[in-house]
DSSP file (Angstrom, degrees, kcal/mol; ACC not computed):
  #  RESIDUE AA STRUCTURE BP1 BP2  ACC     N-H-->O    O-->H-N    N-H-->O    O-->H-N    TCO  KAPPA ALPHA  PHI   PSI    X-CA   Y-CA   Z-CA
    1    1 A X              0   0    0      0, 0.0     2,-0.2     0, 0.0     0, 0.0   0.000 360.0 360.0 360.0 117.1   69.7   94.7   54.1
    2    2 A X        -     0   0    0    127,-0.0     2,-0.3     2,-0.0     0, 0.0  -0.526 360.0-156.6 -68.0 141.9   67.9   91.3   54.8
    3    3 A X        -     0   0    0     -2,-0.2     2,-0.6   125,-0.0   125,-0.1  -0.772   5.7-144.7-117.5 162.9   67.2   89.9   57.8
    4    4 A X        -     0   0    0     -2,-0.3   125,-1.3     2,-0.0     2,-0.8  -0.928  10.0-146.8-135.4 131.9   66.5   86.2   58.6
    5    5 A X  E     +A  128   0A   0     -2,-0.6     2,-0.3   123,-0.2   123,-0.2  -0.752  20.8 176.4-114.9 122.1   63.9   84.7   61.3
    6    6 A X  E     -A  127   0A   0    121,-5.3   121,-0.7    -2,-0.8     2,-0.3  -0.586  21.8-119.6-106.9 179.6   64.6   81.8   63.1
    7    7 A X  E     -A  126   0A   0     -2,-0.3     2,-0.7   119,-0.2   119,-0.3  -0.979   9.7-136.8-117.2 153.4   63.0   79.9   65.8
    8    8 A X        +     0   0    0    117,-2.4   116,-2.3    -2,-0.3     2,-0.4  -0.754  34.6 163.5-118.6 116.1   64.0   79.1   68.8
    9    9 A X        -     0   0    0     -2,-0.7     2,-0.6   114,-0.2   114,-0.2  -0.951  24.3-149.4-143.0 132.6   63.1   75.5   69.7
   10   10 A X        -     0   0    0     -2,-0.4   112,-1.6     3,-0.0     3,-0.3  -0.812  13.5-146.9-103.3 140.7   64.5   73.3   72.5
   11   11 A X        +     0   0    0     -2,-0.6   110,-0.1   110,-0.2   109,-0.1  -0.633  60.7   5.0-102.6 150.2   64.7   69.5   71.9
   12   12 A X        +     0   0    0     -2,-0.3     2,-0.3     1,-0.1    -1,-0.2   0.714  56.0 168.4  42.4  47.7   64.2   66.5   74.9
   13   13 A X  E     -B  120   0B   0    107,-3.1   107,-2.0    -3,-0.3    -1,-0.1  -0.795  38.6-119.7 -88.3 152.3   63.2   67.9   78.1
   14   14 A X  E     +B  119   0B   0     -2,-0.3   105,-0.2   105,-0.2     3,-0.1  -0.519  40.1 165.5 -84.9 138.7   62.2   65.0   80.2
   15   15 A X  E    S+     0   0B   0    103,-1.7     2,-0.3     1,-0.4    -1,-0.2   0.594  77.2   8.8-175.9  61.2   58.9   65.1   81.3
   16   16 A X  E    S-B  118   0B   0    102,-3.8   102,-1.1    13,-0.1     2,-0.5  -0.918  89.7-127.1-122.5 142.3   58.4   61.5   82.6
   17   17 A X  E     -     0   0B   0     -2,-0.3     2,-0.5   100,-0.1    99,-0.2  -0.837  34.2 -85.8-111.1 172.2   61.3   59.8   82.6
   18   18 A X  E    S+     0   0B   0     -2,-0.5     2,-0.3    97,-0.1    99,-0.2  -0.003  80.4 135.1 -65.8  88.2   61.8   56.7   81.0
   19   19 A X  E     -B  116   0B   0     97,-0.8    97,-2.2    -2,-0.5    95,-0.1  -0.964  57.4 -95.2-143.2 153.2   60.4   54.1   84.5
   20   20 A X        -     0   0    0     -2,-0.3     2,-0.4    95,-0.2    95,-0.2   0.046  32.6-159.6 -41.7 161.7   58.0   51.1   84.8
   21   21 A X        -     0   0    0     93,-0.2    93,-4.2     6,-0.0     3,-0.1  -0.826  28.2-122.7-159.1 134.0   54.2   51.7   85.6
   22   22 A X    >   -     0   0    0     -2,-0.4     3,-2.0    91,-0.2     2,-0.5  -0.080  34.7 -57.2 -85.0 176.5   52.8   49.0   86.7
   23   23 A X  T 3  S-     0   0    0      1,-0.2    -1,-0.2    88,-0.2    90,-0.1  -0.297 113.2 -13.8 -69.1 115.0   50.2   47.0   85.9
   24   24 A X  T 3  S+     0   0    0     -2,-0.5    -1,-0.2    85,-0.5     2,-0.2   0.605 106.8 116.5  80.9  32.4   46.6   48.9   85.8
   25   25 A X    <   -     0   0    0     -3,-2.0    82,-3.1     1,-0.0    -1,-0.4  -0.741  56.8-112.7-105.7-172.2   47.9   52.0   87.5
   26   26 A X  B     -F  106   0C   0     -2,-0.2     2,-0.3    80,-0.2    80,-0.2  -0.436  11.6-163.0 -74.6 134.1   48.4   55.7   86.7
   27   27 A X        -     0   0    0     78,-1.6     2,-0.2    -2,-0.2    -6,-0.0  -0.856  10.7-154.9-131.8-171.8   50.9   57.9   86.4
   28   28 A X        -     0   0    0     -2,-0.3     2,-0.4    76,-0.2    76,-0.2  -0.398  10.1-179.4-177.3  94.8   50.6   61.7   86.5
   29   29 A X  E     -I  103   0D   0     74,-1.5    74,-2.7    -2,-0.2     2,-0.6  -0.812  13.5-155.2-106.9 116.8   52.9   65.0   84.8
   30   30 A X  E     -I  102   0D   0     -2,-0.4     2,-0.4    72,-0.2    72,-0.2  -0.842  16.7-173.8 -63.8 112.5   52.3   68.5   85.2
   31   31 A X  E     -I  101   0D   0     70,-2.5    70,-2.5    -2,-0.6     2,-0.7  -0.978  16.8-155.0-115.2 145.2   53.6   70.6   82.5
   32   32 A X  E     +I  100   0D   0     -2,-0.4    68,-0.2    68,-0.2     3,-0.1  -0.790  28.8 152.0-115.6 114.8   53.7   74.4   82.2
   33   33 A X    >   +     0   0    0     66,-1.9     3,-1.4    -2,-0.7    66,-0.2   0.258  33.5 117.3-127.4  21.5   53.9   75.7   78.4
   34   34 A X  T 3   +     0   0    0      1,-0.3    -1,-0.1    64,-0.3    66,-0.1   0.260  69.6  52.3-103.8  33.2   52.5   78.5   78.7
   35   35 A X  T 3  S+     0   0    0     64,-0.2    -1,-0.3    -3,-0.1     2,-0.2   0.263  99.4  76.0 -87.0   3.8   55.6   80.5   77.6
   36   36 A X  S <  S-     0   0    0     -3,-1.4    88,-0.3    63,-0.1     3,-0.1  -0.365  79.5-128.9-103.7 160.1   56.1   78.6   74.5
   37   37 A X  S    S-     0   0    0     86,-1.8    61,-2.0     1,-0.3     2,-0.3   0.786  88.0 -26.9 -47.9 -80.2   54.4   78.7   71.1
   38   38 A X  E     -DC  97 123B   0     85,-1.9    85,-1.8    59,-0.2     2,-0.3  -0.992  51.9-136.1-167.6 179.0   54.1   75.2   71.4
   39   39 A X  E     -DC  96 122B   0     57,-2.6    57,-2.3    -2,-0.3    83,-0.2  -0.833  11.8-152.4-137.5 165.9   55.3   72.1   72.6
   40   40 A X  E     -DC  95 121B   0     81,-1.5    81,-2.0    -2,-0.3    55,-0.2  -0.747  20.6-148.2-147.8  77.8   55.7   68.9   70.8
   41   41 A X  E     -DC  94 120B   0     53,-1.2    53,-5.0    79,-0.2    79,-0.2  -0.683   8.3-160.0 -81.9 155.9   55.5   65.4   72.9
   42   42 A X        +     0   0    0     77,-2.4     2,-0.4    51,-0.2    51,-0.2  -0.679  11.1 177.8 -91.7  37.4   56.8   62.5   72.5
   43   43 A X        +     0   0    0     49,-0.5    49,-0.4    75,-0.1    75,-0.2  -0.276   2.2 176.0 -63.3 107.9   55.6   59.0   74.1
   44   44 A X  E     -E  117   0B   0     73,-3.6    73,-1.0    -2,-0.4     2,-0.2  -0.658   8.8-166.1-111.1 177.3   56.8   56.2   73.7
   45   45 A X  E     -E  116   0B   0     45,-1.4     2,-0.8    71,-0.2    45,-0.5  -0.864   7.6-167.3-163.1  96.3   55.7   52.8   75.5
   46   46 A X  E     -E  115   0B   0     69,-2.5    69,-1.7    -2,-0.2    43,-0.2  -0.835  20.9-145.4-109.3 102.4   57.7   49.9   75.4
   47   47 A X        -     0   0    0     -2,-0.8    67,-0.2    41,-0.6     2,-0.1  -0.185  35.9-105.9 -78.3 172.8   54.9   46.9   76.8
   48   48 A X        -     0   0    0      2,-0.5    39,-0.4    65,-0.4    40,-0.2  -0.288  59.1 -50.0-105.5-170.0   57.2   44.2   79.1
   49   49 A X  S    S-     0   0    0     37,-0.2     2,-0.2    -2,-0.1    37,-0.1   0.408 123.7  -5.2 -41.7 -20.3   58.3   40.8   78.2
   50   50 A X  S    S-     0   0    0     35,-0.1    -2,-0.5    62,-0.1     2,-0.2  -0.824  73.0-116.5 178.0 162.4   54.5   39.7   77.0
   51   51 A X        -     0   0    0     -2,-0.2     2,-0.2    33,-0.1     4,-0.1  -0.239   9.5-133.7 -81.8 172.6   50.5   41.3   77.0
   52   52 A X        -     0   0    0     -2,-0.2     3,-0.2    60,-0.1    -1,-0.1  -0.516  35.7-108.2 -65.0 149.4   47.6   40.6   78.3
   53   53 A X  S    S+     0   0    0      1,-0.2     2,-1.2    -2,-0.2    56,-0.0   0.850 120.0  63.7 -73.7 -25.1   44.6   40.7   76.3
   54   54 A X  S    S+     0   0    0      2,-0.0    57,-0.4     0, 0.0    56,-0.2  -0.600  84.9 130.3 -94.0  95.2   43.9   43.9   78.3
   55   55 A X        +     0   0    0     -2,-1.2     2,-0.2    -3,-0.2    54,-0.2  -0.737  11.0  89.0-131.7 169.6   46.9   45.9   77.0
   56   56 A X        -     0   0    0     -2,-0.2    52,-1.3    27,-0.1     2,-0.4  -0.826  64.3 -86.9 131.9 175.0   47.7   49.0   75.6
   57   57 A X  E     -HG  81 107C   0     24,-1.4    24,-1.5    50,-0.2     2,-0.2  -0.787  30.7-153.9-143.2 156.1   48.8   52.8   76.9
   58   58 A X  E     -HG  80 106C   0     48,-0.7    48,-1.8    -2,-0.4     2,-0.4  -0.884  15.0-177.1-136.9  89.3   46.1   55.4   77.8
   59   59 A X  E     -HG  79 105C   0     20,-2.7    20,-3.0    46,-0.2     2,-0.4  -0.906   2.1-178.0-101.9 150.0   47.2   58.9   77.4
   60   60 A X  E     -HG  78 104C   0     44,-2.0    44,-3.5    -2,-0.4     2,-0.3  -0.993  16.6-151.7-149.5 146.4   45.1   62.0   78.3
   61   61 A X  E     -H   77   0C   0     16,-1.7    15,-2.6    -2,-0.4    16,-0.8  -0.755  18.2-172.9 -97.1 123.9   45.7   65.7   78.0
   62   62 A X        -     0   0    0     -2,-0.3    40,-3.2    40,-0.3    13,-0.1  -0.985  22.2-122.1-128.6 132.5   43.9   67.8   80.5
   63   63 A X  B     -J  101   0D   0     -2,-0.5     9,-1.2    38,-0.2    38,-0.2  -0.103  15.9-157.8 -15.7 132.2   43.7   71.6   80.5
   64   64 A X  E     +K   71   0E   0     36,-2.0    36,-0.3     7,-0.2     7,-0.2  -0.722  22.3 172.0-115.4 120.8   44.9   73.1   83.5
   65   65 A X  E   > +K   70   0E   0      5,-0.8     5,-2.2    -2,-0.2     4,-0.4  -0.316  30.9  49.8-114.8 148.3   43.2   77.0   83.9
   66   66 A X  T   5S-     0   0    0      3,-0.2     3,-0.4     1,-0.2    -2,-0.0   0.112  92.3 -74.8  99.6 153.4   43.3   79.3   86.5
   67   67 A X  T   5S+     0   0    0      1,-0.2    -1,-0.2     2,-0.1    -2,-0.0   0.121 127.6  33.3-105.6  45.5   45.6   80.9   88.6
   68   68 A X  T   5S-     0   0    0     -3,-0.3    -1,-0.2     3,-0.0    -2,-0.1   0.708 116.6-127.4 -77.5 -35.7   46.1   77.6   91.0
   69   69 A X  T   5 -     0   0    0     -4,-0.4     2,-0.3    -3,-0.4    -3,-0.2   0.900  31.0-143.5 -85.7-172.9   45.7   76.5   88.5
   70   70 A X  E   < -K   65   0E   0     -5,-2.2    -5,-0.8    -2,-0.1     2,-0.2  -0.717  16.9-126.8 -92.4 123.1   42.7   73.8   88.5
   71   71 A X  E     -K   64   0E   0     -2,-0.3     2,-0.3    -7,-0.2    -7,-0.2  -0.600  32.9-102.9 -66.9 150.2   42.8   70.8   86.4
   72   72 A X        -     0   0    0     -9,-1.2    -1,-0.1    -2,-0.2     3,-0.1  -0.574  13.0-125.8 -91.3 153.6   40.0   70.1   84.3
   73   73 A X  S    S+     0   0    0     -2,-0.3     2,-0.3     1,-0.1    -1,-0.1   0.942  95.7  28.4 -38.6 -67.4   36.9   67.3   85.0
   74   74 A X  S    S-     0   0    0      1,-0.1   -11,-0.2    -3,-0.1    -1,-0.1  -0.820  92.9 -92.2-116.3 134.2   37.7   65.7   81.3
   75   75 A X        -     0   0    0     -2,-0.3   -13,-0.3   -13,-0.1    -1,-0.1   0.396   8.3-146.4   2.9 146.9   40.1   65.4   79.1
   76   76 A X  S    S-     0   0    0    -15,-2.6   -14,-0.2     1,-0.3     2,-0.1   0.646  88.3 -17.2-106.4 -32.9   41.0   67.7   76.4
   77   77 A X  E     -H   61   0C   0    -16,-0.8   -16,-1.7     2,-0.0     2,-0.4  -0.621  57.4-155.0 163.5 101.5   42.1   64.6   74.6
   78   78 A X  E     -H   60   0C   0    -18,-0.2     2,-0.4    -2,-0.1   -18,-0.2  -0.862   6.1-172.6-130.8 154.8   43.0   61.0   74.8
   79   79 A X  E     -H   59   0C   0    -20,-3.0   -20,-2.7    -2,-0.4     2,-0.3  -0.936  10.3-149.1-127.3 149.1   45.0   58.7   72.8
   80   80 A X  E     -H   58   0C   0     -2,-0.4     2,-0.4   -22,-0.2   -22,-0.2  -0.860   5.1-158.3-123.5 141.5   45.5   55.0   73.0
   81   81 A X  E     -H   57   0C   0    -24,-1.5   -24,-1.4    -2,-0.3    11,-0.0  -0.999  20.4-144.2-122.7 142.0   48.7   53.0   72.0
   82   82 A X        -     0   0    0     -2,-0.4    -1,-0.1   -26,-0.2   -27,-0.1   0.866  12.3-150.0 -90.5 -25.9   47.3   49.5   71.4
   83   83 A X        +     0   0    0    -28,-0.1     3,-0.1     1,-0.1   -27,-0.1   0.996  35.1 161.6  81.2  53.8   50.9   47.6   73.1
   84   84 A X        +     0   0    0      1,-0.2     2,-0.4     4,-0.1   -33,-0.1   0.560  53.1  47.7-109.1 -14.4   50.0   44.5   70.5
   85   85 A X  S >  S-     0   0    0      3,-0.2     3,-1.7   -35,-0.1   -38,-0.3  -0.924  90.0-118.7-146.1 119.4   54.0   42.7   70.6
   86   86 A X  T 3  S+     0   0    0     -2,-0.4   -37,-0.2     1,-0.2   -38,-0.1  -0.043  92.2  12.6 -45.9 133.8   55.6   42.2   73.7
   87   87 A X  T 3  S+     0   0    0    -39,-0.4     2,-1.0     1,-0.2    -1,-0.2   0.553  95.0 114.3  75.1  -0.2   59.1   44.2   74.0
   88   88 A X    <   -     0   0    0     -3,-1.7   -41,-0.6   -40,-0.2    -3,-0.2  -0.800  60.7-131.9-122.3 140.4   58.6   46.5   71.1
   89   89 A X        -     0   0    0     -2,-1.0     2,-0.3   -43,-0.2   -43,-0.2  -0.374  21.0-175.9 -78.2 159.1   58.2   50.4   71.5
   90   90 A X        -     0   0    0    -45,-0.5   -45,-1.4    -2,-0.2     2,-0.2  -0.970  10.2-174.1-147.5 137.8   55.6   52.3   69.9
   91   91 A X        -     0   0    0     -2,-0.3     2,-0.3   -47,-0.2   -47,-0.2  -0.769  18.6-155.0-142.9-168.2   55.3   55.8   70.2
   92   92 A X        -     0   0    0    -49,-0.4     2,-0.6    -2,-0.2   -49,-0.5  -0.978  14.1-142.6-155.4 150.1   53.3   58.9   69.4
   93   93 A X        -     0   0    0     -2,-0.3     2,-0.3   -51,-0.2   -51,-0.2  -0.893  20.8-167.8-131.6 142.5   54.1   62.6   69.0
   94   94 A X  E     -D   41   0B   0    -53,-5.0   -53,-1.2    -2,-0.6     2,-0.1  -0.907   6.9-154.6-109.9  95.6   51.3   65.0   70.5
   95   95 A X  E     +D   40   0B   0     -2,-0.3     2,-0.4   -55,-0.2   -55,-0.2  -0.626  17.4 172.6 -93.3 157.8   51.3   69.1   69.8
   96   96 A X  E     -D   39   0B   0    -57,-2.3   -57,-2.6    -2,-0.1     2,-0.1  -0.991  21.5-136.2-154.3 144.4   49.7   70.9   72.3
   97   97 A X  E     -D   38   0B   0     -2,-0.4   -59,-0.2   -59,-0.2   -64,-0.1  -0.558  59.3 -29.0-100.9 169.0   49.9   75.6   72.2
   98   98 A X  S    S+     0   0    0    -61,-2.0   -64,-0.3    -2,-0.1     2,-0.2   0.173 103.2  52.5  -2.7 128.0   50.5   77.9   74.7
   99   99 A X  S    S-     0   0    0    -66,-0.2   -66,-1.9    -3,-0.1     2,-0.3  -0.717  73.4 -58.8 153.5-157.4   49.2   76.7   78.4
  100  100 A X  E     +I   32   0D   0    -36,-0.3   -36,-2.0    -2,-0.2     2,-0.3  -0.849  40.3 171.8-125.6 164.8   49.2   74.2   81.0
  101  101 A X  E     -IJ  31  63D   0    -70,-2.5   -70,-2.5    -2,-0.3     2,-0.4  -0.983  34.9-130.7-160.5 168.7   48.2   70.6   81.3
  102  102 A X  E     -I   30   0D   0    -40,-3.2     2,-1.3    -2,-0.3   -40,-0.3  -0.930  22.4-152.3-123.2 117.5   48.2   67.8   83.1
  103  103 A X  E     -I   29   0D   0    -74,-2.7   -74,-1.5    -2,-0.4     2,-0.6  -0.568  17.2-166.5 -84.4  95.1   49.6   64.3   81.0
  104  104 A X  E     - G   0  60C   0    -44,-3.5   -44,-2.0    -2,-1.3     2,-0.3  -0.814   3.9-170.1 -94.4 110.6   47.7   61.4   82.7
  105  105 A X  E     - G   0  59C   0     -2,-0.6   -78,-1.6   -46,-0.2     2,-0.4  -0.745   5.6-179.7 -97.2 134.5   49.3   58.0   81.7
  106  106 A X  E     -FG  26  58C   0    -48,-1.8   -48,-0.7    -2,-0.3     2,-0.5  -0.968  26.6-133.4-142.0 138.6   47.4   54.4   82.7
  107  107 A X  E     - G   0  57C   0    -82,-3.1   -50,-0.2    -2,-0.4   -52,-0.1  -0.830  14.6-161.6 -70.3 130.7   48.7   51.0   81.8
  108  108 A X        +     0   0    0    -52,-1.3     2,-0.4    -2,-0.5   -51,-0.1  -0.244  56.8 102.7-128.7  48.2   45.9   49.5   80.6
  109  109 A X        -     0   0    0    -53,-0.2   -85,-0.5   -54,-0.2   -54,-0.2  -0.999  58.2-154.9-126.7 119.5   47.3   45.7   81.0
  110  110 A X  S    S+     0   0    0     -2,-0.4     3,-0.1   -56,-0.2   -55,-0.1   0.649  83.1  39.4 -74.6 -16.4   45.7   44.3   83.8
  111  111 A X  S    S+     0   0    0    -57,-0.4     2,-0.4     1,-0.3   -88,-0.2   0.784 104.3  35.8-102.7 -32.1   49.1   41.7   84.1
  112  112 A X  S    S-     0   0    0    -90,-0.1   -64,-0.3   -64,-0.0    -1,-0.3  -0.878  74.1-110.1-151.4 122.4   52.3   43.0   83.5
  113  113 A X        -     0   0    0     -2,-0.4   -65,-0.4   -90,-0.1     2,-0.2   0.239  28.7-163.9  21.6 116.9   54.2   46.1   83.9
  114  114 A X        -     0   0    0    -93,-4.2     2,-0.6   -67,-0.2   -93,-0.2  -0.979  17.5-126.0-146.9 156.8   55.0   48.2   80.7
  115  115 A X  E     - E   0  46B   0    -69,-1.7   -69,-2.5    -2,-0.2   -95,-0.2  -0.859  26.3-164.4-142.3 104.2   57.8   51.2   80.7
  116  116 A X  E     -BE  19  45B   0    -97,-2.2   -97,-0.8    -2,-0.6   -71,-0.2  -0.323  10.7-172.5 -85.3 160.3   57.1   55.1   79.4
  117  117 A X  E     - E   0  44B   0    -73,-1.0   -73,-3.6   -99,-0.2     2,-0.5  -0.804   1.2-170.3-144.6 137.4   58.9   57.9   78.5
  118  118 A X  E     +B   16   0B   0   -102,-1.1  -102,-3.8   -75,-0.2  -103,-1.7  -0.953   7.8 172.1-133.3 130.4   57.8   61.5   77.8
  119  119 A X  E     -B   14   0B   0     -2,-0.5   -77,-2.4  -105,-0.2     2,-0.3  -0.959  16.7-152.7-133.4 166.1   59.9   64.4   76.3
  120  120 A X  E     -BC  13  41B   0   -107,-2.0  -107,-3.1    -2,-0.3     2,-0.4  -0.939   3.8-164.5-120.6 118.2   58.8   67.6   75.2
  121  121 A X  E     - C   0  40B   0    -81,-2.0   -81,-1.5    -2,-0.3  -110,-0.2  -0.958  24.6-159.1-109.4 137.6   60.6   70.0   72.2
  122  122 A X  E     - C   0  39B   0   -112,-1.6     2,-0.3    -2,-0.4   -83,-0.2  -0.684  27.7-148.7-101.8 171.3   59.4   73.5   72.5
  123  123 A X  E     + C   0  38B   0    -85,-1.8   -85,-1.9  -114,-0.2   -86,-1.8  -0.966  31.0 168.3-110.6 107.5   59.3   76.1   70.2
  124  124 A X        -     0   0    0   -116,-2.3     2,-0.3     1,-0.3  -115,-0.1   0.893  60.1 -22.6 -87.4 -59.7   59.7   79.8   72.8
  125  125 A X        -     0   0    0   -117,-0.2  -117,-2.4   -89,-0.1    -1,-0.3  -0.899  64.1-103.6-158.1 169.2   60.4   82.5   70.7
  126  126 A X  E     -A    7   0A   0     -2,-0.3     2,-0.3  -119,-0.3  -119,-0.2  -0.752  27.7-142.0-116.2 156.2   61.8   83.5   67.0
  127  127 A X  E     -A    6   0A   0   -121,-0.7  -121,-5.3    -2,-0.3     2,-0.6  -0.934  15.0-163.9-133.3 125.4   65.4   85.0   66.6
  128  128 A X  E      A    5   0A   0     -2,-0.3  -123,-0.2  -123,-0.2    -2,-0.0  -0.915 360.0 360.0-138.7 106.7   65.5   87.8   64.0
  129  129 A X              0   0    0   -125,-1.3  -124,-0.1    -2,-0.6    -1,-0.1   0.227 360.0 360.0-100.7 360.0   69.3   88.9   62.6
C-alpha cells in the first residue's frame, strides 16, 4: 500500500494591507512564522500618479529573537523596487524559514505618496494518506 505526502500551504494572508504610505515615511509589520516551514511574500508597490527623481520602495527583513522577542539593530536583508513609471505595480516575492521578523517598508519618493500591499503563503506542515 502507497501512501502520498502533501503539503499543507495557505495562500494570501494579509500582512499589510493594500493602503497609501506617504511620501518619505515608514511603515512597519510584525510577522510570526515560526510555526511554518516557510513563508513566501509577496509585495507589491504601485508608485502614484507620477515620481520623483527620489523614488522607489525600500523593503527590509529584520530578525526578531528572543522571547520578547527583540528586533534586531540591522537588517537581515533589504530589497529595493526602483518605482520608474508612474501608476504601474511592480512587485517582488521574498522566502523567509521558520521565525519571526519584522517587514520595514519606506517610500523612498520624497513627493508623492505610493500604495503597498503584502501577503504571505505559508507552507505549515505535510499531510501523509
Amino acid at each position: 500500500m502507497s501512501s502520498t505526502t502533501t503539503p499543507v500551504y495557505t495562500a494570501g494572508t494579509t500582512v499589510h494591507a493594500s493602503a497609501s504610505i506617504a511620501a518619505a515615511t515608514t511603515a512597519n509589520d510584525d510577522v510570526d512564522f515560526s510555526t511554518v516551514f516557510e513563508a513566501q511574500l509577496h509585495v507589491k508597490n504601485t508608485p502614484g500618479g507620477s515620481v520623483a527623481a527620489t523614488r522607489g520602495l525600500k523593503v527590509e527583513i529584520f530578525r526578531r529573537y528572543g522571547s520578547g522577542p527583540t528586533t534586531a539593530q540591522s537588517p537581515m536583508i533589504t530589497y529595493y523596487l526602483p518605482s520608474t513609471t508612474a501608476s504601474v505595480a511592480e512587485s517582488i516575492e521574498i522566502f523567509l524559514s521558520t521565525g519571526k521578523y519584522n517587514i520595514k517598508i519606506t517610500n523612498l519618493d520624497a513627493t508623492n505618496a505610493i500604495t503597498v500591499e503584502i501577503l504571505a503563503d505559508t507552507l505549515s506542515s505535510l499531510s501523509t494518506t
